[in-house]
C-alpha atoms as one frame of an Amber mdcrd trajectory, in Angstrom:
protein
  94.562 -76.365 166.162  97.937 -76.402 166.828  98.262 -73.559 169.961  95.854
 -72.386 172.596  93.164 -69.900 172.047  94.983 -67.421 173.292  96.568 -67.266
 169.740  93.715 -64.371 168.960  94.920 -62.036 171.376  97.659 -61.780 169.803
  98.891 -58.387 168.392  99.690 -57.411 164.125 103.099 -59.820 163.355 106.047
 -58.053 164.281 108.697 -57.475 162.045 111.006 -55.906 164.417 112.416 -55.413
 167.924 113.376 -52.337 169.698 117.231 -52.540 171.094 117.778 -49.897 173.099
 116.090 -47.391 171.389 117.335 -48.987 167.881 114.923 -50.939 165.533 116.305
 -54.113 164.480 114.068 -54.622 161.059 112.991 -58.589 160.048 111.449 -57.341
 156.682 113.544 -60.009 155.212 115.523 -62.504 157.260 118.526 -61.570 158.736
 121.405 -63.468 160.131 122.893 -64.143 163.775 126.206 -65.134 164.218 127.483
 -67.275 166.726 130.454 -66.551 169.072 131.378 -69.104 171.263 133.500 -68.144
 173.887 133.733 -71.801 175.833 136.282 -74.843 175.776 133.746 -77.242 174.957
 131.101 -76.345 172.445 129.794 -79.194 170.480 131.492 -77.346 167.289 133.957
 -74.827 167.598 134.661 -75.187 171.849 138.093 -73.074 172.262 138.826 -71.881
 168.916 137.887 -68.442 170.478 140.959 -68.583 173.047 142.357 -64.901 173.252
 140.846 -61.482 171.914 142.611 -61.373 168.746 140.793 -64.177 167.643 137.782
 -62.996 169.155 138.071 -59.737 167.410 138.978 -61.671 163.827 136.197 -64.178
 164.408 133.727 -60.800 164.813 134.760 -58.876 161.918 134.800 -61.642 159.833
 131.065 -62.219 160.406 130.458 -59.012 160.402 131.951 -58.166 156.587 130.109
 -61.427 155.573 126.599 -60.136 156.608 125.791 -61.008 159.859 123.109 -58.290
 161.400 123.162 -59.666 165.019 126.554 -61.129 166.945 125.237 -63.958 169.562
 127.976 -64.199 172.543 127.786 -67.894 174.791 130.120 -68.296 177.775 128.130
 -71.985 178.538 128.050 -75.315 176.437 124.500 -76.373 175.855 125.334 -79.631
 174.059 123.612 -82.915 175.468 125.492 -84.003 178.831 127.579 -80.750 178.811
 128.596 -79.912 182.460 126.726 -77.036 184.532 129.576 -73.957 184.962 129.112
 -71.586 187.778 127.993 -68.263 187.150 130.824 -67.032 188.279 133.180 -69.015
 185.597 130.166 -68.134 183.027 130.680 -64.106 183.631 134.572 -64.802 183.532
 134.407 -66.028 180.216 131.343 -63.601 179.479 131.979 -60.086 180.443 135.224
 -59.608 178.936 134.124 -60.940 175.344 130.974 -58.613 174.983 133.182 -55.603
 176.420 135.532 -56.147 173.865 133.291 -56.391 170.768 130.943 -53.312 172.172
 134.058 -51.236 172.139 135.597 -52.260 169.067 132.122 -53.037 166.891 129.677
 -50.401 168.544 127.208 -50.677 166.057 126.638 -54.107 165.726 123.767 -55.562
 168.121 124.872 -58.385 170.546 122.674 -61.710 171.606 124.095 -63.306 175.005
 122.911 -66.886 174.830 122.423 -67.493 178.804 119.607 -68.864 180.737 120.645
 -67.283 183.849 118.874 -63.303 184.613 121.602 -62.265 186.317 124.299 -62.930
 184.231 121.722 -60.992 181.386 121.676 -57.988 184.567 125.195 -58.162 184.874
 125.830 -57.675 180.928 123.301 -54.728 180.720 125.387 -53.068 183.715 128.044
 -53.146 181.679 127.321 -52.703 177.926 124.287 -51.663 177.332 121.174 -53.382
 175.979 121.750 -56.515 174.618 119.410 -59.557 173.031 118.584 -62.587 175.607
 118.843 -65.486 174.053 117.366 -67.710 176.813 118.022 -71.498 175.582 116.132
 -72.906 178.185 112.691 -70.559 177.938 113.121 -70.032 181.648 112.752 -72.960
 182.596 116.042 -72.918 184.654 116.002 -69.806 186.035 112.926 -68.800 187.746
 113.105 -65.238 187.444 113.577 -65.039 184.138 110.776 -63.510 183.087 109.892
 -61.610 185.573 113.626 -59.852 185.213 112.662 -59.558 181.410 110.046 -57.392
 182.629 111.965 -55.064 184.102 115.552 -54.869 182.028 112.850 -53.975 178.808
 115.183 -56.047 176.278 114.324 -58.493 173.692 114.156 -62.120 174.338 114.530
 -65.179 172.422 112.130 -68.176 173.595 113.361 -71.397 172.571 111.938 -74.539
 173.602 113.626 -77.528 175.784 112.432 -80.831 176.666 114.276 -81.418 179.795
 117.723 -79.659 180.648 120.605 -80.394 178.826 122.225 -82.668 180.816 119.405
 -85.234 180.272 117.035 -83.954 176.972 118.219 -86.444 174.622 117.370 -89.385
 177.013 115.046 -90.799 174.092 112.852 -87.286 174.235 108.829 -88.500 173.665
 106.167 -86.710 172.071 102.509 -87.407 170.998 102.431 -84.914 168.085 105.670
 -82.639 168.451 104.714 -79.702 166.322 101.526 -79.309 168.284 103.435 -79.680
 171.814 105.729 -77.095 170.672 103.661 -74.783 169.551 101.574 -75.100 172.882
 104.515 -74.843 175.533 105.317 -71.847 173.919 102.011 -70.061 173.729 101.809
 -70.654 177.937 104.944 -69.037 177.826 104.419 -66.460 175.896 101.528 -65.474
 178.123 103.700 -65.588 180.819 105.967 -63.211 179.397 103.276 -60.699 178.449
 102.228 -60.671 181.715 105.372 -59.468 183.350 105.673 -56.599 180.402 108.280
 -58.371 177.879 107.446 -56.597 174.831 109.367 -57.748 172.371 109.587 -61.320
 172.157 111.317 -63.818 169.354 109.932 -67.692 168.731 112.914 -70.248 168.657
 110.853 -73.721 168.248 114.651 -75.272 169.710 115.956 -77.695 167.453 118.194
 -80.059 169.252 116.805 -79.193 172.616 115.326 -82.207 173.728 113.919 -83.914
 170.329 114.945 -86.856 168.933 115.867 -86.762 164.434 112.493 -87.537 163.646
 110.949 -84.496 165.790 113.708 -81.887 164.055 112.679 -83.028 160.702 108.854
 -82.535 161.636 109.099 -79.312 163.124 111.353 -78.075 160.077 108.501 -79.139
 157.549 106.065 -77.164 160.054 107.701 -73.950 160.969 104.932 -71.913 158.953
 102.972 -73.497 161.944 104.919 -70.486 164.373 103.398 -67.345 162.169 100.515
 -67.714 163.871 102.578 -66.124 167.182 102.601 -63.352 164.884 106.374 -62.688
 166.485 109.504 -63.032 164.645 110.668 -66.544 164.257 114.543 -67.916 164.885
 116.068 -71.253 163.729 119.355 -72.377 164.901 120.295 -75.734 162.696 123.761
 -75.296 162.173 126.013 -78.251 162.039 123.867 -79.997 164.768 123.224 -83.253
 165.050 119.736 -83.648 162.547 121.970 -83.154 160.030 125.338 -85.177 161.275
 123.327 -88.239 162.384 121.240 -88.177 159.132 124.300 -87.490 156.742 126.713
 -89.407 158.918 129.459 -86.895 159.228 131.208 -85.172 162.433 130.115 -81.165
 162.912 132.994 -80.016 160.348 131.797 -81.945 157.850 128.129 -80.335 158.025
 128.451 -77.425 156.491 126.313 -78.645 153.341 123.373 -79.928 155.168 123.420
 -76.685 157.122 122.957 -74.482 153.839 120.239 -77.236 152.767 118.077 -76.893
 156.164 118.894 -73.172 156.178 117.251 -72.676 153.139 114.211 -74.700 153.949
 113.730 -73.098 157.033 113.370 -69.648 154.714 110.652 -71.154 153.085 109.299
 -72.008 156.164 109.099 -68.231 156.815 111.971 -68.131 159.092 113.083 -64.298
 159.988 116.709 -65.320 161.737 119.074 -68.316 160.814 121.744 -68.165 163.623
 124.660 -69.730 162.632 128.231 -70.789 162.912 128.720 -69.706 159.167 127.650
 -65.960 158.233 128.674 -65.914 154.446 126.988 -69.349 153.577 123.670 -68.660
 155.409 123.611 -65.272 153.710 124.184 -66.733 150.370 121.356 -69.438 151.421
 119.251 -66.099 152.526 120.171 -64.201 148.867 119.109 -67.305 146.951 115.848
 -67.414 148.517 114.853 -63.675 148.068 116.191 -64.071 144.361 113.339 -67.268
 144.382 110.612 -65.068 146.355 111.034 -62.314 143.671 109.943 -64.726 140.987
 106.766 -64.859 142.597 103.656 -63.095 141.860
């Protein structure tokens, strides 16, 4: 058995959140795309630098498909350096401001681990998506403030923080250990009222290549949250370390894992690139049809 027992108590799969008031549907996957507005992201740190080319970078993604626009003011990449929260809502405030006002419509992820940068965001915007790299694990009051700001919240899995989670990561049977840290937390976050809840098993986050490549050929293992399920592979190191390229050469493997993930039952492939993913996400529904 791969989770706790406390699998059975939970409710009918979900196959969507409620933003604000506003359904986001996961009948069929959907696509994130990923804004970074920092100087040193393991990909594209300070291509972002003014808000022209935040504003290009958004409609871009936008026109190419993407459902769901996911904002980070702080490098997560191993040994990346801690930023204030001060520097973090610097970089932070004025990005989501700008694409609220100019792309209304389109719902906004901020990837932070800190609650009251998420407060601070909500003050100002409007409901927004958590995406919470860290599964509160470095913020104590996460959940509890999860509880109260009633907004959905991505749970992703970390070995470690990630200053130190690729310091040769160990695991007895990594699927299973997974699968089990987040079932205790998704207790947790039941229990202070978070509602709507989506299942990132945190690829990169402290595991070494073997562990991504086993928890890719296991992700049907996460249905049985019966929560929507997000992967983010793109141009990480599984596939530059494997393929022996840099991040701009990874493009390829990304479609490749993309696509497996989809068959793993994925519902959201955030990414760095909107129009490949969707063409990954086009191919596979065009496959699904087939069967009967």
């Amino acid at each position: 058995m791969l989770i706790t027992q406390s699998a059975g108590k939970f409710l009918k799969r979900k196959n969507s959140i409620n933003l604000g008031g506003k359904l986001i549907q996961f009948s069929e996957p959907v696509v994130m795309g990923v804004v970074n507005v920092t100087p040193d992201s393991f990909y594209d740190g300070g291509k972002i630098s003014d808000e022209k080319a935040l504003l290009q970078c958004v409609e871009k993604m936008i026109f190419d498909g993407a459902a769901i626009i996911d904002v980070g003011a702080v490098s997560t990449r191993p040994q990346s350096s801690l930023i204030s929260t001060k520097t973090e809502l610097e970089r932070l405030l004025p990005a989501v401001q700008t694409i609220r006002k100019n792309f209304p419509d389109i719902p906004i992820s901020v990837d932070t681990f800190r609650s009251w940068v998420a407060v601070r965001v909500i003050e100002e915007i409007g409901p927004v998506i958590v995406n919470d790299i860290s599964g509160g694990t470095l913020d104590s009051n996460m959940f509890e403030t999860m509880g109260k700001i009633k907004v959905p919240y991505i749970l992703s899995h970390i070995k470690g923080t990630p200053q130190n989670m690729q310091d040769n990561p160990q695991y007895e049977n990594v699927v299973r250990e997974v699968s089990n840290w987040l079932s205790e937390k998704v207790k947790q976050l039941m229990k202070n009222g978070v509602n709507d809840v989506i299942i990132d098993p945190g690829f990169g986050f402290g595991k070494a290549l073997e562990h991504n490549y086993e928890l890719l050929n296991r992700l049907d293992s996460f249905k049985v949250f019966q929560m929507p399920v997000m992967v983010g592979l793109s141009r990480k190191s599984m596939i530059c370390k494997l393929l022996k390229v840099n991040p701009e050469k990874a493009l390829n493997g990304t479609s490749v894992l993309n696509t497996m993930a989809l068959l793993g039952g994925v519902d959201i492939l955030r990414v760095h690139d909107v129009k490949e993913a969707v063409e990954s996400i086009k191919i596979y529904q065009a496959l699904k049809s087939t069967v009967n």
